[in-house]
C-alpha positions, 0 to 999 in steps of 0.5 A: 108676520108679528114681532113675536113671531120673529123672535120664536122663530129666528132661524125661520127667517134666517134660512128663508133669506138664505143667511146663517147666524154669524158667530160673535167675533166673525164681521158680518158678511155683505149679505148679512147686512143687506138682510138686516137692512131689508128687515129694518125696512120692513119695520123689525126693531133694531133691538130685535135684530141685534137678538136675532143675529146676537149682536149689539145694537151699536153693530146692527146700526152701523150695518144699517147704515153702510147698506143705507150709504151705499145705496144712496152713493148708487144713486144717480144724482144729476143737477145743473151747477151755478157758482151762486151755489158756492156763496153761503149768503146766497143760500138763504134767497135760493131757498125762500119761498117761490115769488108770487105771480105779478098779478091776479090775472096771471094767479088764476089764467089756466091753460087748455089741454091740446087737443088729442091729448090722451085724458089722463094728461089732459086732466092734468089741464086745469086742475093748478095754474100755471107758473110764470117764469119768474116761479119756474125759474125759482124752482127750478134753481132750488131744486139745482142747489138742493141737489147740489147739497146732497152731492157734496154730503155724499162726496164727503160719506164714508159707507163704513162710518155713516151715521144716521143723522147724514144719511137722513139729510142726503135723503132730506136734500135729494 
C-alpha cells in the first residue's frame, strides 16, 4: 500500500487494526501505541502517523519509543561478567581488534569436517579458518562487555522517557 493511500484512507487501517482514533486530549492506549509502532516498522513516516491519529509529532515519537523500550527491556539478555568490566581503562583493550594468529601456519590451517557430518555443516568446514585461542577468547570477552553495556543502559531506561538516541545504542550494544 502506497503513502498516499494511507493517508486517503485512514480509517481503512485503523479498523483493519482493530483501533479507533483517539481524541486529542485522551492519552493514547497501549494498543494505540503498538499499531503506531508496527506502522513505523513498516516504513510510514512519523509526519503521516501524527496526521493519521491527529496528534503531534512529538507524541508519535515518544509512542514509538516506549513500544521500542519495552520491547527491548523484554529482551533476554544474558552475558558473563568480569570485574575488568567495571575499569573504563580497560575498555579500550576489550574492544581492539581481534590479535593476529601467531603465525602463518595457523592463518591458513583449516580443519575437516567429521565424518557423518550432515552437508549443510559440513560446508561449514573450510570455507574460514579457525580461531586460535587467543581469537576466541578476545571475542568472546568482547561480546561479554559488549552485552554488559547494553545491560547497564537498559537497567538505568525509563520506557516513558525513552529517547531515540539510547534505544539506538542498547540495539547498537546488543
Amino acid at each position: 500500500m502506497a503513502a498516499h493511500d494511507i493517508l486517503d484512507t485512514p480509517q481503512r487501517i485503523l479498523t483493519v487494526e482493530g483501533v479507533r482514533p483517539s481524541s486529542r486530549s485522551a492519552p493514547l492506549d497501549e494498543s494505540t501505541k503498538a499499531l503506531i509502532y508496527r506502522q513505523s516498522r513498516r516504513g510510514v513516516s512519523v509526519e503521516l502517523l501524527a496526521r493519521q491519529f491527529k496528534r503531534p509529532k512529538a507524541t508519535i515519537e515518544k509512542a514509538i519509543n516506549e513500544v521500542r523500550a519495552l520491547r527491548l527491556l523484554e529482551t533476554k539478555l544474558e552475558f558473563m561478567y568480569d570485574p575488568s568490566f567495571d575499569d573504563p581503562a580497560l575498555a579500550a583493550t576489550i574492544l581492539a581488534p581481534m590479535p593476529a594468529a601467531a603465525g602463518k601456519a595457523q592463518a591458513v590451517s583449516r580443519t575437516k569436517a567429521p565424518a557423518g557430518l550432515p552437508p549443510y555443516l559440513a560446508s561449514l568446514y573450510g570455507d574460514a579458518p579457525l580461531l586460535n585461542r587467543e581469537q576466541e577468547a578476545h571475542l568472546f570477552r568482547k561480546m561479554n562487555y559488549l552485552k554488559y553495556r547494553a545491560s547497564k543502559l537498559r537497567d538505568a531506561l525509563n520506557p516513558e522517557r525513552a529517547k531515540a538516541a539510547e534505544l539506538n545504542e542498547i540495539e547498537r550494544l546488543q
